[in-house]
N, C-alpha and C positions, 0 to 999 in steps of 0.2 A: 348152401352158404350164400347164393347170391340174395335170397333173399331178405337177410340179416341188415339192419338198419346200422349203417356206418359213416363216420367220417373220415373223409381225408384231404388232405392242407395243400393244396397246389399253387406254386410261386412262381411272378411273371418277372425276369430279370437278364437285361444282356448286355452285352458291352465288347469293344471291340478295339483292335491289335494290328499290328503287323506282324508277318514271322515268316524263313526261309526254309522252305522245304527240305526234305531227303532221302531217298529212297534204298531196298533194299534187293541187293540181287534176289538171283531165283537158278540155283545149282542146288548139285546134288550130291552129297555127302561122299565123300575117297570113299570111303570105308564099305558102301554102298554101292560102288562103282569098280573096285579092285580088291584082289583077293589079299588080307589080311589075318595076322596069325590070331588064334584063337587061344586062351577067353582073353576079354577084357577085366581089366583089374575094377575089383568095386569096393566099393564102401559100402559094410554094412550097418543102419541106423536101428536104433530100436526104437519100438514106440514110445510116442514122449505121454506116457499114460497119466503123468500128473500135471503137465500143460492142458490138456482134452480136458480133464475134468474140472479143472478151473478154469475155462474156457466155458465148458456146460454149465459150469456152477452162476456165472457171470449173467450166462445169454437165458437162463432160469429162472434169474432175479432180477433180471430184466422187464420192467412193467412201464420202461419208456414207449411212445408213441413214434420214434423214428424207423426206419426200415432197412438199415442198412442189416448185412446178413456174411455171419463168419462160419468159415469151414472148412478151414487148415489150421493148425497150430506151426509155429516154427521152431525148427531144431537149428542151433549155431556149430556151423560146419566151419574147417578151413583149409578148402581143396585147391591147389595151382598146381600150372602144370612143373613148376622146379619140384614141386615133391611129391605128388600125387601120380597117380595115374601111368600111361607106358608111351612112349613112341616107339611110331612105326615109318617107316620110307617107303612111298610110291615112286619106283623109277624113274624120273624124268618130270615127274610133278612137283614133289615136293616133301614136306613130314605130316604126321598124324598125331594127332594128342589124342587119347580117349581114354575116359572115364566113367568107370558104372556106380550107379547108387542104387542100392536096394534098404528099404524101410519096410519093420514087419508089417503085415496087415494093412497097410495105407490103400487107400481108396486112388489118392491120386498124390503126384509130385512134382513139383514146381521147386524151382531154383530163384535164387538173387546173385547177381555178379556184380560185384567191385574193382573198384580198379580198372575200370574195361578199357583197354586200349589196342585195336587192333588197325593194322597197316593194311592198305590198298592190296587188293589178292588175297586177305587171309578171310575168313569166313566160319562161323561158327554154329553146330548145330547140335539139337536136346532132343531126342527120337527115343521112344518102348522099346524094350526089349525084343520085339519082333519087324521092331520098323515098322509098324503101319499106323505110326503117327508122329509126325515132325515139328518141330518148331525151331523156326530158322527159314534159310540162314542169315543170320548178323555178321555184318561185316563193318570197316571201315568206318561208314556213314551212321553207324550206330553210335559214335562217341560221343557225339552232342546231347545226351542226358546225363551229363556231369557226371560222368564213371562208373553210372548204376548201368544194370540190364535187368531187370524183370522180366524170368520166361513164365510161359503160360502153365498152365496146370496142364500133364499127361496122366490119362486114365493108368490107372493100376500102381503097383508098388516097387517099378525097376526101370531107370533112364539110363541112356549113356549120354555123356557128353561128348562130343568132338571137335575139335582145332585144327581144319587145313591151313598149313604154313605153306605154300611157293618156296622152292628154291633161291629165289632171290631176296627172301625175308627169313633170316636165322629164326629160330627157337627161342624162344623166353618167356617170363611169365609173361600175358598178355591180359591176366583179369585174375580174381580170386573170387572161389563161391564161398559165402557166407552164410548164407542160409536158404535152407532145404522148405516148402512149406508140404508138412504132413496133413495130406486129405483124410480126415474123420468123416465128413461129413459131405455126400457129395453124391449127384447124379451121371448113372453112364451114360454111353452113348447112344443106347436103345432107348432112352429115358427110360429104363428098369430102375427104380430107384432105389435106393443100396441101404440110407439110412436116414434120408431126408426127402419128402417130397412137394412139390410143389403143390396146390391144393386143387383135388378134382374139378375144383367148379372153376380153374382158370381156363383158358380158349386157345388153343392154338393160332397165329396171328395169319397162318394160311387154310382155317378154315371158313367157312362162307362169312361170318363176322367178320373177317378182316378183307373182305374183297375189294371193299372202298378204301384200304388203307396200305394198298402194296407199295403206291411209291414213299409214304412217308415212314413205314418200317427198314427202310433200308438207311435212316440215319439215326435208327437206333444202336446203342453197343452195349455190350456187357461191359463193366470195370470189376477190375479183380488186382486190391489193393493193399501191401504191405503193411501192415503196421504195426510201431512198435509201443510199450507199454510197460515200465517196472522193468528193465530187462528183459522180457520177453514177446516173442515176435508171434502175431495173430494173421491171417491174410481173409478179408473180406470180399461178399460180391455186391457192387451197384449197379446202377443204370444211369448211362447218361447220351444225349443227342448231340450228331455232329450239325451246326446253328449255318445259314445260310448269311451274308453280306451284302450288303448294297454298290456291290461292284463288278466289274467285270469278272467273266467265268475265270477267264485265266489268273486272274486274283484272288481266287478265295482262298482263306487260309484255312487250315484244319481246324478249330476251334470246337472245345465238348464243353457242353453244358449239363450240368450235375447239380448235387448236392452241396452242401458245404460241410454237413455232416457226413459226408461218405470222403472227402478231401478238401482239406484244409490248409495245408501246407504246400513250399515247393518240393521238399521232401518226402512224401506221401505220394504226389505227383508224378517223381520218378519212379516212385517203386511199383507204379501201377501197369497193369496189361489192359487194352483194349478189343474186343470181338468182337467184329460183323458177321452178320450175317449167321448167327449160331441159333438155330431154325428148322425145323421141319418144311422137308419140300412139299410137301402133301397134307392135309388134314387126316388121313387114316395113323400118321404119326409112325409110316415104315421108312423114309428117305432122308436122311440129314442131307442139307445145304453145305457148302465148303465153307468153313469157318476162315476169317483170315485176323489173326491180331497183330497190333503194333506194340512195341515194346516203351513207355516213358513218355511222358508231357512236362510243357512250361506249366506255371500257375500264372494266370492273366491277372486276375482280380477275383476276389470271395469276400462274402459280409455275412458275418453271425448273423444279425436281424433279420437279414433277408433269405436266410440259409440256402445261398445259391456258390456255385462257383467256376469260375470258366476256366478252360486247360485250350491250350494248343499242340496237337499230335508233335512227338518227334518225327512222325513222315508225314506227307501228304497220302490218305489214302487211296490205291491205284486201283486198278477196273477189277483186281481180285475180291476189294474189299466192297465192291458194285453200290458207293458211296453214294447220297443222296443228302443236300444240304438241306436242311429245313428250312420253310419257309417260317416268319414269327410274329406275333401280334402281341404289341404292348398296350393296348387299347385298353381304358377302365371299364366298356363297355362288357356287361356279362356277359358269356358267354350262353347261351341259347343250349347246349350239350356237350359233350367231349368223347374223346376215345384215350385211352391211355396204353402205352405200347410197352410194355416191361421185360426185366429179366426175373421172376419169380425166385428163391431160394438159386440164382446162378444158371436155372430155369431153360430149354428154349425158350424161343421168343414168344409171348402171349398178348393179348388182347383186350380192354377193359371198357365195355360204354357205357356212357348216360346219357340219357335222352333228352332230362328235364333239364332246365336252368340250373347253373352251380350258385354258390350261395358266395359270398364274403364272409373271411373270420379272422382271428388272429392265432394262429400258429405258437402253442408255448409246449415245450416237455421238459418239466422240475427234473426227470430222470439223466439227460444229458445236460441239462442246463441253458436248455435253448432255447430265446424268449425274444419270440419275432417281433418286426415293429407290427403295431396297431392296423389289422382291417389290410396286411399284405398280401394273403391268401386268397386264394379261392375253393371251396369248399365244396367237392361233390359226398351228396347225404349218403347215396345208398345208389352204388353200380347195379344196372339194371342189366347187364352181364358181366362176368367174369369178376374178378377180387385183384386187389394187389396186397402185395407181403412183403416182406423183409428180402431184402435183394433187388426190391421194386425202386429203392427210395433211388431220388434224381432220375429218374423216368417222363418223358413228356408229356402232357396232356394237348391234345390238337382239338382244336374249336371245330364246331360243323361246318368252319370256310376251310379246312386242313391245314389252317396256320396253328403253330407253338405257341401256346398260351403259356405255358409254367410249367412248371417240373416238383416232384413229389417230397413233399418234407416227410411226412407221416401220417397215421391212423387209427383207428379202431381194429379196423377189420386182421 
């Protein structure tokens, strides 16, 4: 595949903000820590088998050049804790809210919350069925994306949710889940891939090709984005870079650099998750890396033409998420080669070079209707390794000085 003669549309665009950080405890679930009656009450979902298929049908007749890449469908839930789910009391702690979802056959499950409002000391976490994967905890500091919470996608077809309340903070609704995103399409965590895969000839970004690229992979993320359409709710994967400033360390703000066609909105923005570090520790591809995501972003600024779009984390990323600001070069001068660092189909993280000079083009796709300005692009012909694909798009491309030259509108390949 690498061989195959391809284009793709690379955009140099950035722009800058102020914004106040906030960060997330790091506890561990009551429920997980004290003994607890048994089962938990669940909800069970069926497969939403005629969303999938007109989801398939859509991404089938799809002969657009963008890269953006879906593979959830969503089901509209409406779980809180006044009518859902059960409390429980830990002695001298406080209450437990927990609630299970089980969906037939789903590859993986990710929630949206509304309404979110929670008080200093309460804390809130979305864990497997066996506990050996978590997301959370959200607490308090989590309010500041306008009442959404976008969790991450957990492998397989069964979550619980959980609500520590304190003793000194009553019971009541504190958020509602609205909607469920059903994994159709999706890789595990072996990279055994279930019903989609990324394509042989990508690279691992820690094997010997990405040696010269260890510290600028670490301001890569995945996005993993809500969206909605006709009534009905799709959840996509992108890529986008956390951008460096010209200021002091202690001043930099979170800012991701993406697509415009992967996020567009402020709306969109909150609905979306962020992952670092989702990665093989090794080239033999036996070790995953500890993944860390944030939940919601601002919309800074985004322009159709230039199909770019810049977000600001709701947190500051902490040393879990082993954050790395990119450096960036606005220069008209060509670039000499590139590497591009992607999330493939939601992908681990991969690796894309060219050696030779990129070209100048203009960026159009009649499919989404995106019709860049004139000669904004940069245009590598044909990656002399690795490929990028759908998932890829808003991905950065680093010049042979390892500054951020642009980020990935779309392609041939």
């Amino acid at each position: 595949m690498a061989g195959l003669h391809t284009r793709f549309f690379i955009l140099a665009v950035l722009y800058y903000r102020a914004f106040t950080p906030t960060y997330a405890q790091n506890t561990t679930a009551w429920s997980l820590q004290y003994r607890l009656p048994d089962p938990v009450c669940y909800s069970d979902l069926p497969e939403p088998v005629k969303e999938i298929e007109q989801i398939l049908k859509e991404e089938n007749d799809d002969r657009g050049a963008t890269k953006a890449w879906v593979y959830a469908a969503g089901i509209n839930v409406r779980i809180d804790p006044e009518t859902s789910g059960q409390w429980d009391t830990v002695p001298g702690k406080g209450y437990v809210w927990r609630m299970g979802i089980r969906a037939a056959n789903a590859l993986s499950l990710s929630i949206l919350l509304e309404n979110y409002r929670l008080r200093t000391g309460e804390a809130l976490y979305v864990y497997d069925k066996a506990a050996t994967r978590t997301a959370g905890p959200f607490d308090a500091r989590n309010n500041r994306n306008g009442g959404l919470l976008p969790v991450e996608s957990l492998p397989g077809n069964d979550i619980v949710i959980e609500w520590n309340v304190p003793t000194t903070s009553a019971p009541r609704n504190g958020f509602t889940v609205t909607s469920v995103g059903y994994g159709f399409c999706d890789v595990s965590e072996s990279e055994k891939i279930v019903r989609a895969a990324a394509a042989s000839c990508n690279v691992n970004i820690n094997c010997k090709t990405g040696n010269r690229w260890q510290r600028e992979k670490r301001s890569v993320v995945r996005l993993s984005t809500i969206i909605y359409s006709n009534g009905s709710a799709k959840t996509q994967y992108c890529t986008g870079t956390l951008i460096n400033q010209a200021v002091d360390a202690a001043d930099k703000k979170p800012y991701i650099l993406t697509a415009r066609h992967c996020i567009s909105t402020e709306d969109m923005a909150r609905r979306t998750t962020f992952t670092f570090n989702y990665e093989y520790a090794d080239c033999p591809n036996t070790n995953l890396s500890v993944a860390k995501t944030i939940s919601g972003a601002d919309l800074v600024a985004t322009k159709k033409e230039l199909d770019f779009t810049l977000l600001e984390l709701s947190e500051t990323p902490n040393n879990q998420c082993n954050p790395f600001y990119a450096g960036w070069n606005a220069s008209p001068k060509t670039p000499g080669g590139a590497a591009g660092i992607h999330h493939p189909q939601g992908d681990v993280k991969k690796i894309a070079v060219e050696h030779d000079p990129l070209g100048v083009g203009t960026f159009n796709d009649d499919q989404t209707d995106l019709h860049c300005d004139k000669d904004a692009h940069w245009i590598v012909k044909k990656w002399d390794v690795g490929v990028t694909e759908k998932g890829s798009s808003g991905s950065p491309i680093f010049d042979p000085g390892h500054f951020l030259a642009g980020t990935l509108s779309g392609g041939e390949a």
